[in-house]
Biopython code that builds the backbone (N, CA, C, O; Angstrom):
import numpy as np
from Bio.PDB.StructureBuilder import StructureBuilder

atoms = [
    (1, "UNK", "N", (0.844, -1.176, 0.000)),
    (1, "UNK", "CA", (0.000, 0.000, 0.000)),
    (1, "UNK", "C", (0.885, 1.233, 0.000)),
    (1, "UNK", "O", (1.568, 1.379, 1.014)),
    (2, "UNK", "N", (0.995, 2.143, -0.953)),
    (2, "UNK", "CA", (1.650, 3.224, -1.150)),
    (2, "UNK", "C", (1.408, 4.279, -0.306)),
    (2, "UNK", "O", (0.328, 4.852, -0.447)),
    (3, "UNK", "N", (2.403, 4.787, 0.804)),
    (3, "UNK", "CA", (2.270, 5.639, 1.805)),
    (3, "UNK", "C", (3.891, 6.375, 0.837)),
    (3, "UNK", "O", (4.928, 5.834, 0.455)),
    (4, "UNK", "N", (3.259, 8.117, 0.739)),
    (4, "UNK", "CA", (4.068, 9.047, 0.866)),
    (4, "UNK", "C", (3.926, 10.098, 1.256)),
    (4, "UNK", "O", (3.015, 10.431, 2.014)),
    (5, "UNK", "N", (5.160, 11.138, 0.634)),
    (5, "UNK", "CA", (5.042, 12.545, 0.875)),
    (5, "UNK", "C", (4.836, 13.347, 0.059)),
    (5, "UNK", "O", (5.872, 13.477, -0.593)),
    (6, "UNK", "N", (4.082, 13.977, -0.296)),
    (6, "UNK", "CA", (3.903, 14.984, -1.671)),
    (6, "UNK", "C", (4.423, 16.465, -1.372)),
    (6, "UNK", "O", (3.689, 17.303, -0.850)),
    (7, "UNK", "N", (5.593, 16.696, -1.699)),
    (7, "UNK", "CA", (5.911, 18.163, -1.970)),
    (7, "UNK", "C", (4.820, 18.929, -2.986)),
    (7, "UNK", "O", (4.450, 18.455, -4.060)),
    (8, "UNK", "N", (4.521, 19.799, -2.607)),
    (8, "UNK", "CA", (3.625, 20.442, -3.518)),
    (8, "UNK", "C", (4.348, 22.043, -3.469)),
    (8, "UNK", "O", (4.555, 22.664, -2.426)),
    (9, "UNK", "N", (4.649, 22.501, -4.773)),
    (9, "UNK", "CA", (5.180, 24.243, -5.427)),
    (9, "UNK", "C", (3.842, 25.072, -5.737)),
    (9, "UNK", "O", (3.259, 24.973, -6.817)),
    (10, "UNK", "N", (3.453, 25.814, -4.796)),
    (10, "UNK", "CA", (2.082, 26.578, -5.295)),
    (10, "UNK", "C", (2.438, 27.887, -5.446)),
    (10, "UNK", "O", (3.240, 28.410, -4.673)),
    (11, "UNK", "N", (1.644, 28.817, -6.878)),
    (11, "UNK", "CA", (1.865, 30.136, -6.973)),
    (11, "UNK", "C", (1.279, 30.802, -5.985)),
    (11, "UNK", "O", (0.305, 30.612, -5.257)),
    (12, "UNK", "N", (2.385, 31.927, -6.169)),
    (12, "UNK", "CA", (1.942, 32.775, -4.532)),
    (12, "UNK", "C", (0.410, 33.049, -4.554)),
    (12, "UNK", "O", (-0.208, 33.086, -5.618)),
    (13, "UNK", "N", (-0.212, 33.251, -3.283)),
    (13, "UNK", "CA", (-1.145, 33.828, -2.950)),
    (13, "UNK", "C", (-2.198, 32.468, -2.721)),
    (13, "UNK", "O", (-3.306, 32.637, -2.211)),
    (14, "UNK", "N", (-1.756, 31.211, -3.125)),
    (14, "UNK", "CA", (-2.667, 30.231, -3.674)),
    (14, "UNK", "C", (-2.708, 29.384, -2.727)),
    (14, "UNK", "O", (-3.328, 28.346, -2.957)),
    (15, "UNK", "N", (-1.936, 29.597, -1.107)),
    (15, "UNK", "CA", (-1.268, 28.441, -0.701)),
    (15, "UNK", "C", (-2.327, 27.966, 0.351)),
    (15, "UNK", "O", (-2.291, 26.762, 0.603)),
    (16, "UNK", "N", (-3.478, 28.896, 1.153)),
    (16, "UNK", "CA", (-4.761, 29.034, 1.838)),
    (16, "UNK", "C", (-5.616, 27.760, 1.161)),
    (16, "UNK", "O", (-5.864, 26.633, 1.590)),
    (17, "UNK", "N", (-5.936, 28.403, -0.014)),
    (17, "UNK", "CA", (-6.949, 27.361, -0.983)),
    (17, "UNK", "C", (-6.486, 26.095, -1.501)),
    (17, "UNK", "O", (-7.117, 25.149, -1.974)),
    (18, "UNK", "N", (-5.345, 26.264, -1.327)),
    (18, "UNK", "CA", (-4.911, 25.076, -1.919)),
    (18, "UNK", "C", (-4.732, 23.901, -0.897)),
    (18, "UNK", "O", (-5.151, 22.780, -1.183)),
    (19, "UNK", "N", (-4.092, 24.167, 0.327)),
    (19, "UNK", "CA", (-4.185, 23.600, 1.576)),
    (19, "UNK", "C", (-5.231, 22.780, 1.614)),
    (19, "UNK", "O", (-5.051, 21.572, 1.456)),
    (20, "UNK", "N", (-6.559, 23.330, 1.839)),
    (20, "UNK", "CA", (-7.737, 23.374, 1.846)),
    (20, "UNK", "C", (-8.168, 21.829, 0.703)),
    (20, "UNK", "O", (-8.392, 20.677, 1.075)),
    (21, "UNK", "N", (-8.161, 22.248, -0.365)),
    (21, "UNK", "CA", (-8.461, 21.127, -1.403)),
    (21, "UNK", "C", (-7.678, 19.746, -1.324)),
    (21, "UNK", "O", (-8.121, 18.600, -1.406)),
    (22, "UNK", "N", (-6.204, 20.261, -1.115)),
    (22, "UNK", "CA", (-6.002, 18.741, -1.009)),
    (22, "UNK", "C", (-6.192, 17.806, 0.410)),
    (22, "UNK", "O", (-5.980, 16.596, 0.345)),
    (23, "UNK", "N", (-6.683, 18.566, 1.941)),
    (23, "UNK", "CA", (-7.133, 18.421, 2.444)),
    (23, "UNK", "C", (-8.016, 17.343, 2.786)),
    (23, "UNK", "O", (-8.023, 16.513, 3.694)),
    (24, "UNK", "N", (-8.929, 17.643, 1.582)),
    (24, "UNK", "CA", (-10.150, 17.271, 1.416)),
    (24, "UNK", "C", (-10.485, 16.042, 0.559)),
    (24, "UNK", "O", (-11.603, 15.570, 0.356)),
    (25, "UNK", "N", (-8.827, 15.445, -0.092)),
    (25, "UNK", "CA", (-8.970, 14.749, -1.138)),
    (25, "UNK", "C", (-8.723, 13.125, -0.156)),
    (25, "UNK", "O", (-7.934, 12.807, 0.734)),
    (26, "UNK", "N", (-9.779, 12.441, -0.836)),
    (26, "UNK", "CA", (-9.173, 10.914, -0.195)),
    (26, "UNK", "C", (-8.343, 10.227, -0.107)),
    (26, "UNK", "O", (-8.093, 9.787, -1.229)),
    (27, "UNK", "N", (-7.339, 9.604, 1.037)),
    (27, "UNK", "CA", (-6.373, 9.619, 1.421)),
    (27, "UNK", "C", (-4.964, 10.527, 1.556)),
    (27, "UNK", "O", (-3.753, 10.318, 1.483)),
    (28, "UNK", "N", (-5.656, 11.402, 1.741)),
    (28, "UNK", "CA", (-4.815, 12.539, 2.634)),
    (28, "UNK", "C", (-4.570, 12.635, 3.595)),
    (28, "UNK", "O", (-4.941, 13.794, 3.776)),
    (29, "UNK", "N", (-4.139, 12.277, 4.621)),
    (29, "UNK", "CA", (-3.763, 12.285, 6.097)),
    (29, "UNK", "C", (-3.394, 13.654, 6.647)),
    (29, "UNK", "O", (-3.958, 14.053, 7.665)),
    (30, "UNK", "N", (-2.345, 14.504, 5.940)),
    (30, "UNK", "CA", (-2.180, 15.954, 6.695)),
    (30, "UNK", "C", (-1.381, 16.450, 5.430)),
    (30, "UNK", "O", (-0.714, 15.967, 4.515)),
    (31, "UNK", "N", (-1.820, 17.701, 5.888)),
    (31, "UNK", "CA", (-0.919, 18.330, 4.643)),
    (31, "UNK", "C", (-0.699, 19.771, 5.326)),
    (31, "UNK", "O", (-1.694, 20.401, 5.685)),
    (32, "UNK", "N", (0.663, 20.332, 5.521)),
    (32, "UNK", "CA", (1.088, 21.644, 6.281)),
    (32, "UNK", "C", (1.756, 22.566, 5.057)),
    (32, "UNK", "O", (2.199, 21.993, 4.062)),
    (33, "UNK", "N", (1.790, 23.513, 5.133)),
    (33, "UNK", "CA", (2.859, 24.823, 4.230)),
    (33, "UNK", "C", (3.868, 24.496, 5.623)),
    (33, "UNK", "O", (3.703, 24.330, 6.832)),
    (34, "UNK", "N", (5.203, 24.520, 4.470)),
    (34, "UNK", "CA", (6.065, 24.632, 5.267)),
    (34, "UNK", "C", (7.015, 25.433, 4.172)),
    (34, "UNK", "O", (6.716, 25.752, 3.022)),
    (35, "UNK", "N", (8.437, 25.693, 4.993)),
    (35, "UNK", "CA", (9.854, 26.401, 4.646)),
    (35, "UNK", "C", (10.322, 25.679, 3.920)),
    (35, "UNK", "O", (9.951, 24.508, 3.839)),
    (36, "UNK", "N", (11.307, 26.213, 3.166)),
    (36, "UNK", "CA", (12.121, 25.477, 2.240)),
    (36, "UNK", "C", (11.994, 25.528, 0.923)),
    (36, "UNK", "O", (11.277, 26.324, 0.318)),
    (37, "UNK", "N", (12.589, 24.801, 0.511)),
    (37, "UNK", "CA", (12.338, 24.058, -0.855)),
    (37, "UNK", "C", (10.867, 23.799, -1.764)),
    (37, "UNK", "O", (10.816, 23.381, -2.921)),
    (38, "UNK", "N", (10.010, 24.075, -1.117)),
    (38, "UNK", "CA", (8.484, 22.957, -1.515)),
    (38, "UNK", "C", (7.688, 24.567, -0.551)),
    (38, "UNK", "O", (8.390, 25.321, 0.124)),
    (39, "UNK", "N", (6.432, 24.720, -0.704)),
    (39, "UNK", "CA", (5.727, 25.124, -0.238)),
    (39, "UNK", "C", (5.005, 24.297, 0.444)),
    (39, "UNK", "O", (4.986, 24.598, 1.638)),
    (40, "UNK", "N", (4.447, 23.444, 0.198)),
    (40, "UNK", "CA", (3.715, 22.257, 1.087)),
    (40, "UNK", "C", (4.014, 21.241, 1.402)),
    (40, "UNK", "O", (5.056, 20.947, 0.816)),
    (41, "UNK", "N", (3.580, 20.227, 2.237)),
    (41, "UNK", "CA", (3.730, 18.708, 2.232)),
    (41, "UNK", "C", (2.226, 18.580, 2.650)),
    (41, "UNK", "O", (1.299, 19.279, 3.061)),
    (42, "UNK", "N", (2.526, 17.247, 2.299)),
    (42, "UNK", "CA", (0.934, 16.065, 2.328)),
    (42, "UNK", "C", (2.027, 14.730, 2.474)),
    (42, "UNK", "O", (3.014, 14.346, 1.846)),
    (43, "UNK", "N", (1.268, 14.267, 3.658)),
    (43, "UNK", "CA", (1.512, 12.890, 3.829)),
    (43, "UNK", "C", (0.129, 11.568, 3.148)),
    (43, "UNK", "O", (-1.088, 11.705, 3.271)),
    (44, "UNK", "N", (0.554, 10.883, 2.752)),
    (44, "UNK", "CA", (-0.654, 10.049, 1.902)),
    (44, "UNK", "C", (-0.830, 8.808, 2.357)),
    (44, "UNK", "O", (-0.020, 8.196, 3.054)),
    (45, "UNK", "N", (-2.062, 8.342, 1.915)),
    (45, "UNK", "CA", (-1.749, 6.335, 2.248)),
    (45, "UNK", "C", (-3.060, 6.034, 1.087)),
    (45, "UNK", "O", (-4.215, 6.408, 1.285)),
    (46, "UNK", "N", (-2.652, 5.369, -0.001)),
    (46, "UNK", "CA", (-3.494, 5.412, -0.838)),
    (46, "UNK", "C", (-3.338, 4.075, -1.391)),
    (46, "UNK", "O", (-2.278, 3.956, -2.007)),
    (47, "UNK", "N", (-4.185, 2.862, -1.356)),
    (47, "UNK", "CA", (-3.875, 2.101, -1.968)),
    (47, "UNK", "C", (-5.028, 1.283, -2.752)),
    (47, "UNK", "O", (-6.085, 1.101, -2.147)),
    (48, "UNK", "N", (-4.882, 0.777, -4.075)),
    (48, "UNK", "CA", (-4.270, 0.367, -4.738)),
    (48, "UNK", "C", (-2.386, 1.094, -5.173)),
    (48, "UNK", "O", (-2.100, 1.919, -4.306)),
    (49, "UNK", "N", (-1.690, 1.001, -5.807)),
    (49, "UNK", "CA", (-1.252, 2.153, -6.213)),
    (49, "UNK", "C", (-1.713, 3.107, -7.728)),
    (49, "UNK", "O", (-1.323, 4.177, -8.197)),
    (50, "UNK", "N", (-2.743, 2.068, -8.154)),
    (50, "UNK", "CA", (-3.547, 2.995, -9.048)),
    (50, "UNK", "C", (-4.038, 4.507, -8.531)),
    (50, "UNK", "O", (-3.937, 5.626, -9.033)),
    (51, "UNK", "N", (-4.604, 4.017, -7.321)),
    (51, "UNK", "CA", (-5.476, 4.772, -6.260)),
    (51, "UNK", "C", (-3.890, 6.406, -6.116)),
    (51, "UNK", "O", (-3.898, 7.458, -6.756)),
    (52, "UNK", "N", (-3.089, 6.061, -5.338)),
    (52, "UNK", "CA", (-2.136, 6.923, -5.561)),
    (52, "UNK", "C", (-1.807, 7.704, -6.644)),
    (52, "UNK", "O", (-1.760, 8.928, -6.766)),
    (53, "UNK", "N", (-1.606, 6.879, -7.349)),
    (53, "UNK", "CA", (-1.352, 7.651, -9.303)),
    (53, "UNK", "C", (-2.642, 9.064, -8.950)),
    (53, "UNK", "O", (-2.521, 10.218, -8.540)),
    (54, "UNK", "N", (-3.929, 8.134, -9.403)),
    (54, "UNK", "CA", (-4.934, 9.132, -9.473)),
    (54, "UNK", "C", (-4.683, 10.625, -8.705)),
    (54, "UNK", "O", (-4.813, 11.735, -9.222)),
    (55, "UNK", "N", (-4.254, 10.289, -7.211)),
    (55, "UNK", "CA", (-4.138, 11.316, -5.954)),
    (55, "UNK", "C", (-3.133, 12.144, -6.352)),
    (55, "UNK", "O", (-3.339, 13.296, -5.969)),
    (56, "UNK", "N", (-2.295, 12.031, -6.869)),
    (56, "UNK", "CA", (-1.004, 12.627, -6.920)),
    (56, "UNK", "C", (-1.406, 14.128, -8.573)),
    (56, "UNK", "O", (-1.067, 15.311, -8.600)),
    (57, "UNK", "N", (-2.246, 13.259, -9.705)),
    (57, "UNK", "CA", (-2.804, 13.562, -10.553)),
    (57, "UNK", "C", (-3.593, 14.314, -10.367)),
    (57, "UNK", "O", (-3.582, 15.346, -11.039)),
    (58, "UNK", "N", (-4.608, 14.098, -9.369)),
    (58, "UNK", "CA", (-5.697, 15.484, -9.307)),
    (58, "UNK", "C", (-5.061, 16.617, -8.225)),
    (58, "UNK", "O", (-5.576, 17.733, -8.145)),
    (59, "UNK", "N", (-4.287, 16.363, -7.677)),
    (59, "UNK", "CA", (-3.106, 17.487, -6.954)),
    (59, "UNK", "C", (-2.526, 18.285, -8.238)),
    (59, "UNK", "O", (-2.569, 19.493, -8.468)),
    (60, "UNK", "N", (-2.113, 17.502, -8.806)),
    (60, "UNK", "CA", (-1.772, 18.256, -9.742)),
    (60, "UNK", "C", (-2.031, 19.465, -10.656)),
    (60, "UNK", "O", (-1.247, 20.354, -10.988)),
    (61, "UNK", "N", (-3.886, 19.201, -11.122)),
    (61, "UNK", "CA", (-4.728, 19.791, -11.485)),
    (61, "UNK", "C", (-5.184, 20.831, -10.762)),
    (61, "UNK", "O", (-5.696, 21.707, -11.460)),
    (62, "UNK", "N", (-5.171, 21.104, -9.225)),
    (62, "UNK", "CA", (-5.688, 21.946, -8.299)),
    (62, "UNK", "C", (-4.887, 23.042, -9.077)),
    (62, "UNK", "O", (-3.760, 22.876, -9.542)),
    (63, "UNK", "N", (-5.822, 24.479, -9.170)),
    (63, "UNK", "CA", (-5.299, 26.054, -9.549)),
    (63, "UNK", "C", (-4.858, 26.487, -9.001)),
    (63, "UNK", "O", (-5.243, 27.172, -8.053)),
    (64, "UNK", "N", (-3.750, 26.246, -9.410)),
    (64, "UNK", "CA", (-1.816, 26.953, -8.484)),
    (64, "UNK", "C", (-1.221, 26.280, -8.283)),
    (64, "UNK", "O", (-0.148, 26.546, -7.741)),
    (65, "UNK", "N", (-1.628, 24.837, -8.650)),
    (65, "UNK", "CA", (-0.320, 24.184, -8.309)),
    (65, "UNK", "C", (0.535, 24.178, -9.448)),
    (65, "UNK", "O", (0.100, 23.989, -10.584)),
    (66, "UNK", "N", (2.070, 24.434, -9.111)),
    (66, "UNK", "CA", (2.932, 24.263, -10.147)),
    (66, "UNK", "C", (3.932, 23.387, -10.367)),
    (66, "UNK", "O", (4.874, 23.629, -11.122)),
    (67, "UNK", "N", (3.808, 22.469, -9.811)),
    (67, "UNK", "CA", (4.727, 21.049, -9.383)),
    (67, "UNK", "C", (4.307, 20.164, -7.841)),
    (67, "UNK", "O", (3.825, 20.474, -6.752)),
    (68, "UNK", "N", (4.847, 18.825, -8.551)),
    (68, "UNK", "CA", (5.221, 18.256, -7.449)),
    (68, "UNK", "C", (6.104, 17.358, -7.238)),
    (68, "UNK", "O", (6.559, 16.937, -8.302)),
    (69, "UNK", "N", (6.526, 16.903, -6.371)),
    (69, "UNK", "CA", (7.096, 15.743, -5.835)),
    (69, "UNK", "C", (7.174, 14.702, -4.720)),
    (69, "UNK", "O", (7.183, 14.813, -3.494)),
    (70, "UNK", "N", (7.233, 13.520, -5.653)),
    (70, "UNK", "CA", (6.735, 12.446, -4.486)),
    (70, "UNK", "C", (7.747, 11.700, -3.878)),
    (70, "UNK", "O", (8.686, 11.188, -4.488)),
    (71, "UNK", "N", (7.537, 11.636, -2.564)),
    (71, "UNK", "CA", (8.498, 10.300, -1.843)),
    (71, "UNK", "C", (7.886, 8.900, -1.629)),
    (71, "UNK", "O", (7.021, 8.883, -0.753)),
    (72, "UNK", "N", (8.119, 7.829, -2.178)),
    (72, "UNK", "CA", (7.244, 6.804, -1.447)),
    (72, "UNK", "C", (7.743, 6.270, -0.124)),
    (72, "UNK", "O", (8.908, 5.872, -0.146)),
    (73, "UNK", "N", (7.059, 6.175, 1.087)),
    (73, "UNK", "CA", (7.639, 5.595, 1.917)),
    (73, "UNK", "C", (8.166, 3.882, 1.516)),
    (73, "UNK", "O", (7.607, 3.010, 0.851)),
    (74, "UNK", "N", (9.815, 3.907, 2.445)),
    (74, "UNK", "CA", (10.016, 2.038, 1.986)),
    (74, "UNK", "C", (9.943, 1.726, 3.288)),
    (74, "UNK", "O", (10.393, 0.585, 3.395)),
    (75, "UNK", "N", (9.625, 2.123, 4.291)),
    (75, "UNK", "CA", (9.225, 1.172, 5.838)),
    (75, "UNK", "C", (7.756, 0.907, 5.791)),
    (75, "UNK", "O", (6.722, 1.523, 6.051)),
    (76, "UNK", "N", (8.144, -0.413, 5.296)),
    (76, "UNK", "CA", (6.500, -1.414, 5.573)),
    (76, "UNK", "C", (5.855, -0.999, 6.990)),
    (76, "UNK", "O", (4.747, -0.691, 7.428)),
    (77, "UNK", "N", (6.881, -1.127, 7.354)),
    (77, "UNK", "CA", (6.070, -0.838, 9.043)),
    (77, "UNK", "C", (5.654, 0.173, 9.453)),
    (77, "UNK", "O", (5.258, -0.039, 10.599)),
    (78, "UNK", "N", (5.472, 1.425, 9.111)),
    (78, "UNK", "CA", (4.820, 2.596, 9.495)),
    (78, "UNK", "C", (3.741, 2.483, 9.207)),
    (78, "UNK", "O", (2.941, 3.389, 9.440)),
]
sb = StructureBuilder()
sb.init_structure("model")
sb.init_model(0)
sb.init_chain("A")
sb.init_seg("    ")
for serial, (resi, resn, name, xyz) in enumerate(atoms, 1):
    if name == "N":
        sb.init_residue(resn, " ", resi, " ")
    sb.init_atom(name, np.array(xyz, "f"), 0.0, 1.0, " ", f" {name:<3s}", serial, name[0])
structure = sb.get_structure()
């Protein structure tokens, strides 16, 4: 079952609403704005990994987002 992290790059001003939507999307667990590199993270647990594909895909689509990037977790055990 595919558990990650989604960096998400949102254009300024976008980062409120955007929070918000992916929030809201199934299998989302948390998602914070943070410093750095990435404007956001989202932690995920989505499985099939079809199910993931899809999640990562309609993140994508949300208005303002301008990238992302994924980590898959490799500890089975979390």
């Amino acid at each position: 079952m595919p558990k990650a992290f989604i960096m998400i790059d949102v254009m300024p001003g976008r980062e409120a609403a955007i929070q918000d939507a992916v929030a809201k999307l199934a299998g989302v667990q948390m998602v914070h704005q943070v410093t750095g590199e990435h404007d956001m993270i989202a932690f995920v647990d989505a499985e099939p990994y079809e199910e993931f594909a899809v999640l990562v895909a309609t993140i994508r689509q949300i208005n303002g987002v301008r990238d992302t990037d994924s980590q898959l977790v490799l500890d089975t055990s979390a």
